[in-house]
Every structure is written in C-alpha cells, then in structure tokens.
C-alpha positions in Angstrom: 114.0 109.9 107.2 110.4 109.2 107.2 107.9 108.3 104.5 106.4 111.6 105.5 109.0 113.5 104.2 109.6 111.5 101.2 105.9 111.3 99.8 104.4 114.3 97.9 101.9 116.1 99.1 98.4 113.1 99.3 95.7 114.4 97.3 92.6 114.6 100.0 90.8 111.0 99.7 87.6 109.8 101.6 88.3 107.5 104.4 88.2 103.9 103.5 86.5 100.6 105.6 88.1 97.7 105.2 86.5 94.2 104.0 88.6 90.9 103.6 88.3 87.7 102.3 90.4 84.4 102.9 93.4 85.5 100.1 92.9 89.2 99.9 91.9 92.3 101.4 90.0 95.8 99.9 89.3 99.0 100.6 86.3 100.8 99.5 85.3 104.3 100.1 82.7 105.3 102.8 82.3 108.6 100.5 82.9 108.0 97.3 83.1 110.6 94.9 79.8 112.2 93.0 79.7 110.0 89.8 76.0 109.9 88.0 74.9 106.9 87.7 71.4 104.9 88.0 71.7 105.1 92.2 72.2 109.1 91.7 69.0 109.2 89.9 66.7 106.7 91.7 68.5 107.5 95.3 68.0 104.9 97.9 65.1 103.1 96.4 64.5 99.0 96.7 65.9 98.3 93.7 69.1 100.2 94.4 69.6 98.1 97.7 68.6 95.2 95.5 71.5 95.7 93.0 73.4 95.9 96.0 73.0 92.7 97.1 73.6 90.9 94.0 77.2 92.6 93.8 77.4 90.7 97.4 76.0 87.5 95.9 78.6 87.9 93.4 81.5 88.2 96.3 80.2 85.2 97.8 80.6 82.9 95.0 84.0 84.6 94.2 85.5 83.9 97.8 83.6 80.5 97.9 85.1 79.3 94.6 88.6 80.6 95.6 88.9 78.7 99.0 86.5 75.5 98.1 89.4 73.2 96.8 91.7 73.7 100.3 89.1 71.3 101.9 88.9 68.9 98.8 92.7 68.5 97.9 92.6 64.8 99.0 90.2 63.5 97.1 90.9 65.3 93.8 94.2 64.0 94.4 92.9 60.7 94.5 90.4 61.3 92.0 92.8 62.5 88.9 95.5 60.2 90.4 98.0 62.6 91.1 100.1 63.7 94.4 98.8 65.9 97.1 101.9 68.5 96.0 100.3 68.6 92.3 97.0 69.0 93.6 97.7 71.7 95.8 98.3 74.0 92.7 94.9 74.2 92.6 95.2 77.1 95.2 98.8 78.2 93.2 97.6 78.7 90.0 94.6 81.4 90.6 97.2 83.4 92.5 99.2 83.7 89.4 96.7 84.7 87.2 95.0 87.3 89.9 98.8 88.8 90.3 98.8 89.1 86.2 95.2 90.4 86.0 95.1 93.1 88.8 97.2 95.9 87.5 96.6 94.4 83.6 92.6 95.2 84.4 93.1 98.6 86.6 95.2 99.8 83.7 92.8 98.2 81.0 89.1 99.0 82.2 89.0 102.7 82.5 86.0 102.6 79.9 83.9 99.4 80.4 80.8 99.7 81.9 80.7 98.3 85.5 77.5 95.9 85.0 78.6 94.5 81.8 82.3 93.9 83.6 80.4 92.2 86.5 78.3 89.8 84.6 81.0 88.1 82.0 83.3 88.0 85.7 80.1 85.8 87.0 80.2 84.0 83.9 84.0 83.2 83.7 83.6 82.5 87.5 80.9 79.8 86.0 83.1 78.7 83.6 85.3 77.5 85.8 83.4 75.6 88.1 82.0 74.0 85.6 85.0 73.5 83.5 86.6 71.8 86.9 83.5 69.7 87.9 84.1 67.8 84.2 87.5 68.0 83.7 88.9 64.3 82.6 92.5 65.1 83.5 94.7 67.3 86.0 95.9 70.2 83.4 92.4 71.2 82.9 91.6 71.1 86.2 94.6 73.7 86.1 93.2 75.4 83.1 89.8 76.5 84.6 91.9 77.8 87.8 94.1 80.1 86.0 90.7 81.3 84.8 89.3 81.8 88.1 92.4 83.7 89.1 91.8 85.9 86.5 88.5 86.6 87.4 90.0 87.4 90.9 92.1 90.1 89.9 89.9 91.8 88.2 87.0 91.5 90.5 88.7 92.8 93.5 89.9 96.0 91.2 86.6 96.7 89.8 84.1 95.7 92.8 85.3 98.6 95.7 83.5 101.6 94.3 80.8 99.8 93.2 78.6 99.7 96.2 78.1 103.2 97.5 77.6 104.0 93.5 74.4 102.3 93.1 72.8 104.2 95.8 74.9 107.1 96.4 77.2 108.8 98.5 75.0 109.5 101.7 74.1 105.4 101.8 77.8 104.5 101.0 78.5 102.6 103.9 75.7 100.2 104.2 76.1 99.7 101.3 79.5 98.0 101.9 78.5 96.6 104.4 75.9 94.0 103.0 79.0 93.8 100.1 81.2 92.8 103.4 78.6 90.3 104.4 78.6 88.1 101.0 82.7 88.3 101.3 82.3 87.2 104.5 80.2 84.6 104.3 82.1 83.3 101.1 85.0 83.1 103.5 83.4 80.7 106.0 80.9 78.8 104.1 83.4 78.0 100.8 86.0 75.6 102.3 83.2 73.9 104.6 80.9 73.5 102.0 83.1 71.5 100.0 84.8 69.6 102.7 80.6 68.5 102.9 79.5 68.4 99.7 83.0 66.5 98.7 82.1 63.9 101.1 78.7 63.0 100.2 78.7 63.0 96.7 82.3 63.9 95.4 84.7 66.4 94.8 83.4 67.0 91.0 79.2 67.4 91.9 80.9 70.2 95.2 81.9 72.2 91.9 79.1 71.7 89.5 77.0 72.7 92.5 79.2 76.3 93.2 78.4 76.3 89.3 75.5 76.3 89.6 74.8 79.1 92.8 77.0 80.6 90.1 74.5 80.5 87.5 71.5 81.5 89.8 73.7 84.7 91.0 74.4 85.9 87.3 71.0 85.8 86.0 70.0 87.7 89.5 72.5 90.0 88.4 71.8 90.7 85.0 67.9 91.1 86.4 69.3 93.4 89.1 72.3 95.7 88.0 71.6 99.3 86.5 74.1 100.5 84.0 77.3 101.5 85.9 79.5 104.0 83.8 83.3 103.7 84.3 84.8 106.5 86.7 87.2 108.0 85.4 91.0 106.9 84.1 93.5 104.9 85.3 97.3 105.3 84.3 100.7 103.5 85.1 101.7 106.4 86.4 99.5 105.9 89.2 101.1 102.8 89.7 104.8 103.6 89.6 104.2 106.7 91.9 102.4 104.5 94.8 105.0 101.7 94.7 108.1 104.4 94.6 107.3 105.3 98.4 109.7 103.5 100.8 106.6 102.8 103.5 104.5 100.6 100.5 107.9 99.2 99.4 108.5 97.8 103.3 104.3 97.1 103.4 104.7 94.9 100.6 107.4 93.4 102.2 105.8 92.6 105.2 102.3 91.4 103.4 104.4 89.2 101.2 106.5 87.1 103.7 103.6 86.3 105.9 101.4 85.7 103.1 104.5 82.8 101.9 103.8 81.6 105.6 99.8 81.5 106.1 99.2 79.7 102.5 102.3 77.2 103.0 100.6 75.9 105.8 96.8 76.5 105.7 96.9 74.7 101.6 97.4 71.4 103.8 95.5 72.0 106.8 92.8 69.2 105.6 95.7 66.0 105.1 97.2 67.6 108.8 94.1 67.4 110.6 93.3 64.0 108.8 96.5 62.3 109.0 98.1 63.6 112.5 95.3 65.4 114.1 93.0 62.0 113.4 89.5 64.2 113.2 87.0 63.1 111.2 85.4 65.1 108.3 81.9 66.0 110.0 84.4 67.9 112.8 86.9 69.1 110.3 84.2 70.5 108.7 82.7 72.6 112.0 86.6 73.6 112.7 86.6 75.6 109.5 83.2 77.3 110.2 84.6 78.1 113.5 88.0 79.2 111.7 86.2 82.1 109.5 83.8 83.1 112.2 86.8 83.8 114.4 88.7 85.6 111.2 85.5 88.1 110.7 85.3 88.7 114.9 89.2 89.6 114.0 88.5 91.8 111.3 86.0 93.9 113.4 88.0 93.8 115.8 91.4 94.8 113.6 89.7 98.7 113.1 90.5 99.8 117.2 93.8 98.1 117.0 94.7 100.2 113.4 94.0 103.4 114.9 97.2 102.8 117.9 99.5 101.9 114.9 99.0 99.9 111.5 102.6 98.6 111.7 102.4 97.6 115.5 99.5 95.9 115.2 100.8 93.8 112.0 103.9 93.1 114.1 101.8 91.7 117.1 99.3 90.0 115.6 101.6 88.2 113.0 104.0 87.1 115.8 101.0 85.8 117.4 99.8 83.5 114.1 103.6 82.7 113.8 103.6 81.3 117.8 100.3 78.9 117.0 101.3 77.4 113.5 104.8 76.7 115.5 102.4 75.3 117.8 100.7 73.7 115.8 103.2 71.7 114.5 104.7 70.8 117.6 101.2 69.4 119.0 98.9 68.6 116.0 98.3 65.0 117.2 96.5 66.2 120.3 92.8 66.9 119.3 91.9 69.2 122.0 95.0 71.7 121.7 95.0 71.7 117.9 91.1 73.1 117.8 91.9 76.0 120.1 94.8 76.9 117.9 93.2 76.3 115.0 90.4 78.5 116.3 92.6 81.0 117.8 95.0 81.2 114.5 91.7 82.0 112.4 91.0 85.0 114.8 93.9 86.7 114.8 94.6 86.2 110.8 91.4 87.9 111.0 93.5 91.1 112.1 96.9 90.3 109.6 95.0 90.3 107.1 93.3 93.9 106.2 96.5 95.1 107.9 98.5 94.5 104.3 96.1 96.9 102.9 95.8 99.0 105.3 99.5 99.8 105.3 99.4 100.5 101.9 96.6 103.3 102.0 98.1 105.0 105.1 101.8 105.1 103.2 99.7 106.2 100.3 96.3 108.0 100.3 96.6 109.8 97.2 96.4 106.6 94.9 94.4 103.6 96.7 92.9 102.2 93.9 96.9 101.7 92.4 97.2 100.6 95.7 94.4 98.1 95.9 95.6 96.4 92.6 99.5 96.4 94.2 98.3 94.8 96.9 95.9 92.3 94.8 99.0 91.3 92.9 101.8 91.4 95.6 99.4 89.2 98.0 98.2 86.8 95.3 101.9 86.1 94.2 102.6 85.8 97.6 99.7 83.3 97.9 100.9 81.5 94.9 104.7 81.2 96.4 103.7 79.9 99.0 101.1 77.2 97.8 104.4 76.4 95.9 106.6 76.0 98.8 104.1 74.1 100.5 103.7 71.8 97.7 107.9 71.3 97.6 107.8 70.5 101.4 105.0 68.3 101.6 106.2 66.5 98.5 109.9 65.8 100.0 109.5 66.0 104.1 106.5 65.6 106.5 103.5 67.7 107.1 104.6 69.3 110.5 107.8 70.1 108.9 105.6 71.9 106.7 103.8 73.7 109.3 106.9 74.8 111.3 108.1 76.3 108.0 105.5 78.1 107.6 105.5 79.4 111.4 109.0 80.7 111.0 108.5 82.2 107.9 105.2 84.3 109.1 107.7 85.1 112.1 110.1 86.4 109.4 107.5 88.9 108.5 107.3 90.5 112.1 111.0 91.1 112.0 110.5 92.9 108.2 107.9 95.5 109.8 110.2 95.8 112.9 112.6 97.5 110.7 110.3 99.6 108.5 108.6 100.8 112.2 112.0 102.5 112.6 112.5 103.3 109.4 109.1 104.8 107.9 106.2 106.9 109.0 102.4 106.0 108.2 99.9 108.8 108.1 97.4 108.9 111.7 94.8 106.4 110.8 91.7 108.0 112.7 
C-alpha cells in the first residue's frame, strides 16, 4: 500500500522553496494566497522591499542567537563553574521549548497581527541575550534559553508567509529569497562570531553584543513593518490529519533519528577540535565559516537532487554525513583530514536538512503549515535528545566515543527511510 492511496484527496497548494537554518528547516510559498494587506496596497514599492529586509534581519539574529553558544560551551563552562555536559544544555533547553511552542502558537495565533507578533519575538529574542550575558548562576543561563526556544517555535510558524505578503504575490519569491539570505547568514556567522567575540572579550560581552544587533533590528522593525493581518484559522484538526498519514509518520522518523545523530555530535565539535584535533581558535573559527558556507552550497544544491526522489536523496546524503562523523571519530587527531570532513560534513548536512521538510510537504500538501509546526517540533525535540545524549556520553566516556555514536545513530536514520521507500509513496516533486 502506498501513502497515495491512503491520503485524501490534497487540496491544490502553491509550490513551496525551501530555506534552512542550522536546527530547522521551512517552507514558504512562492505564490501565496491573495490576503490584503499593506504590500497589496502599496505593491512593490521601497518600503515594501524594506520591510522585507527587516523580517530577514530578524532571521539573522534568530539563527545567530540559536547556534552562538556551540562555539562558546567551554568557556561558560568554566565561567559558571559547571561541567561541559551541564553546559551543553544550553543548545537542549531551546529545543524543548521550540517543540512546546510550535503547534501551541500555530494553534494559538490565528488572530494576532503579524507585525505586532514579530516585534515582542525580537524583544523576547533580546531578552534573552541579555538575560544570558548577566546571568550570575547556570539556571538562569537556562532560564533565558528556554525563552529563546520559545521564541523559536513560534518564529519559524509565523515567519513563512510573511515575505511574499508584504509585497505581494507576483514578487513572492524574491522576497524569500533576501528572507533566505538573513537565515543563511545567521547560520554561518552565529557560531563564528561567538567563538571570536568569546575569545577576545568573553563569553558574557559575545551575548550582550547579539543583544544588542538585537536591539538595533527591533527598532528597524518597528520603523519598517506595515500592519500584517492574520490569515486565516488554524485548527488541531489540521494537525491530527497531517500526522495520521503513514509517509509523515516514517518522515518524522527519519528526521528524528538523524537529527539525535547531527546535534549529539556537532554540540561538542568545539572541545573535539580543541582537545584531539589540537586547532587553535583563530582556525576553529574559519572551519565553521567554511562549515555553513558549504551547508548553503548544499541546500542549493539539495533542490536538483529532490526532484529524482526526496526519500533517496535523504537516504544518500545521510549515509554520507553518517560515513564522515564515523570518520571523524576515527581520525580527529590528524588536522588536515579532520578539516576536509569537517568541511565536507557541513556540505552535505546542507542537503539532510530541508529534506525532513521536504518529506513532510510531499506526503502532505494539503496542510504544510500543520506540517511546518510538526516538523518544528519533531526536529527540535529531536535536537534536544540529542544535545541530551551527547551531554550523557561526554559526561561518562570520551569525545570520539561521542562522535562514533553519533555516526551510527545518523546511519540508523538511513536504514528508517530505507523501509518507508518500500513502504510509502511521496507525491512527484517537480
């Protein structure tokens, strides 16, 4: 039997492009549906474009803030004198509270305005970093995470249609596009960026300052942003139907186990390269700027591969990741060989990762934004598991045993969308 058969009969929906970031992937519509709002009225004028980019200002600083701490967990360790484990739930704790706030906020925001929901997310986003660059002891470093996480959740549900609404259909897509860029470039200039910053003046002035660009993107928001009426409902309905098909059921599956595996391993990647790689920080630093350029060159690339087979493509490309973490682990302490995997890993994550999403929408069109806050949730608990499992390995047995952990577990994944290939049907992705 195929998911074909099983699913009713999908509602037409607009084709979607795909934009990631370093824990999570959405999907946005390149044709949205005709909603009024300010863009409708004032068409593709300057300040339309200009609202535009301050939604992806507001991506930047989301993505930046998420993935700053994976380059600073030594030195807050050190700093609030706890162990690298404890402070690695600094990247398990916003995973929660995304997985809570996801499907909490696409079921809860049906009639908030758009602009005033995107400034108090900036502001809690603020809140945060601020909250962290001050905090005197470890559980309110935790505290302001959980916030963050929240923020997550519900910026990843809300932010999709956003774009192509505030300057209408027919400019939809460049639209998303400049919102790609600021995810993009919060991808690769978040963890560097505080591995820098965390080096030359501390771990707690790298947060005031993302405080800060916070600040400086929420008042250019609040100049910026027309009034953005809600679009329409949202019901649990939505969300029960989407999850009951077997093809999302196996997707989430599959996104799940290799999420466990990527954030298991890549929450230590800083104390491995340190400790058995023996890099210093200035290269460390220019090994993660190389790591997201190579996961955006994936994600361009991850649209050719999609349209040959969603499920194929997640199997190969997660088998590949699964080879160089295993390899990674086996051969960390030679410099050379551990920056080409390094570099190599961050490329081909750059195809796993809108692949989770992707699954989703092809097993079920007629719901994707249920699916997008599924996914939000499934991945970010995922995320959270695996911070988690890290933390219990690292805490009890050696880094590389963490890493070939990790490897295995990603290759788990690969076998879990082996069986749903013969098992379920996705929709022709064109």
């Amino acid at each position: 039997m195929t998911e074909a058969k099983e699913s009713k009969q999908p509602r037409p929906t607009p084709p979607v492009r795909v934009i990631t970031a370093s824990s999570c992937a959405a999907a946005v519509p390149t044709r949205p549906r005709t909603t009024r709002t300010a863009a409708n009225d004032a068409g593709s004028s300057r300040g339309s474009w200009a609202s535009v980019g301050a939604v992806a200002l507001g991506a930047f600083v989301v993505v930046m803030t998420e993935t700053m701490p994976v380059g600073l967990l030594p030195q807050i360790a050190q700093g609030l004198d706890v162990s690298l484990g404890l402070a690695g739930l600094m990247v398990l704790v916003p995973g929660l509270g995304a997985a809570v706030s996801a499907p909490l906020f696409f079921l809860g925001s049906g009639r908030f305005n758009r602009r005033s929901v995107i400034l108090v997310l900036g502001v809690t986003v603020l809140v945060s970093n601020a909250a962290v660059a001050v905090a005197p002891n470890f559980a309110l470093v935790l505290v302001a995470r959980l916030l963050l996480g929240a923020t997550i959740g519900a910026f990843w549900t809300v932010v999709s249609p956003v774009g192509p609404r505030l300057v209408g259909p027919a400019n939809g897509t460049r639209a998303i596009t400049i919102i790609a860029a600021g995810i993009s470039g919060g991808t690769v200039v978040g963890l560097p960026a505080g591995q820098f910053l965390g080096e030359l003046f501390g771990w707690r002035l790298a947060f005031a300052t993302a405080a800060a660009a916070t600040l400086l993107v929420v008042v250019a928001q609040a100049i910026l942003l027309p009034s953005i009426p809600p679009d329409g409902g949202t019901h649990m309905r939505d969300l029960v139907e989407t999850v009951s098909h077997r093809a999302v059921q196996f997707g989430m599956a599959a996104g799940a186990v290799v999420f466990i595996g990527q954030f298991a391993a890549w929450t230590y990647i800083t104390p491995f390269l340190t400790d058995y790689t023996h890099l210093s920080s200035g290269a460390i630093t220019l090994l993660f700027v190389i790591y997201g350029c190579g996961g955006i060159v994936g994600s361009l690339l991850a649209g050719a591969l999609f349209r040959r087979g969603v499920i194929a493509s997640f199997i190969g490309s997660t088998v590949v990741v699964s080879a160089l973490v295993i390899g990674l682990a086996l051969s960390g302490t030679t410099a050379w060989l551990a920056v080409l995997l390094l570099t190599l890993w961050g490329l081909v994550w750059g195809i796993v990762n809108p692949s989770t999403l992707v699954w989703l929408l092809d097993a079920a069109p007629e719901n994707q934004e249920a699916v997008s806050a599924l996914n939000v949730t499934n991945l970010q608990v995922a995320l959270a598991i695996g911070s988690a499992l890290g933390a219990i390995l690292v805490s009890t047995t050696t880094l590389p045993t963490v890493f070939l952990t990790a490897g295995f577990t990603i290759l788990a994944a690969a076998v879990v969308a082996g069986v749903a290939s013969q098992l379920v049907t996705l929709r022709r992705r064109r």
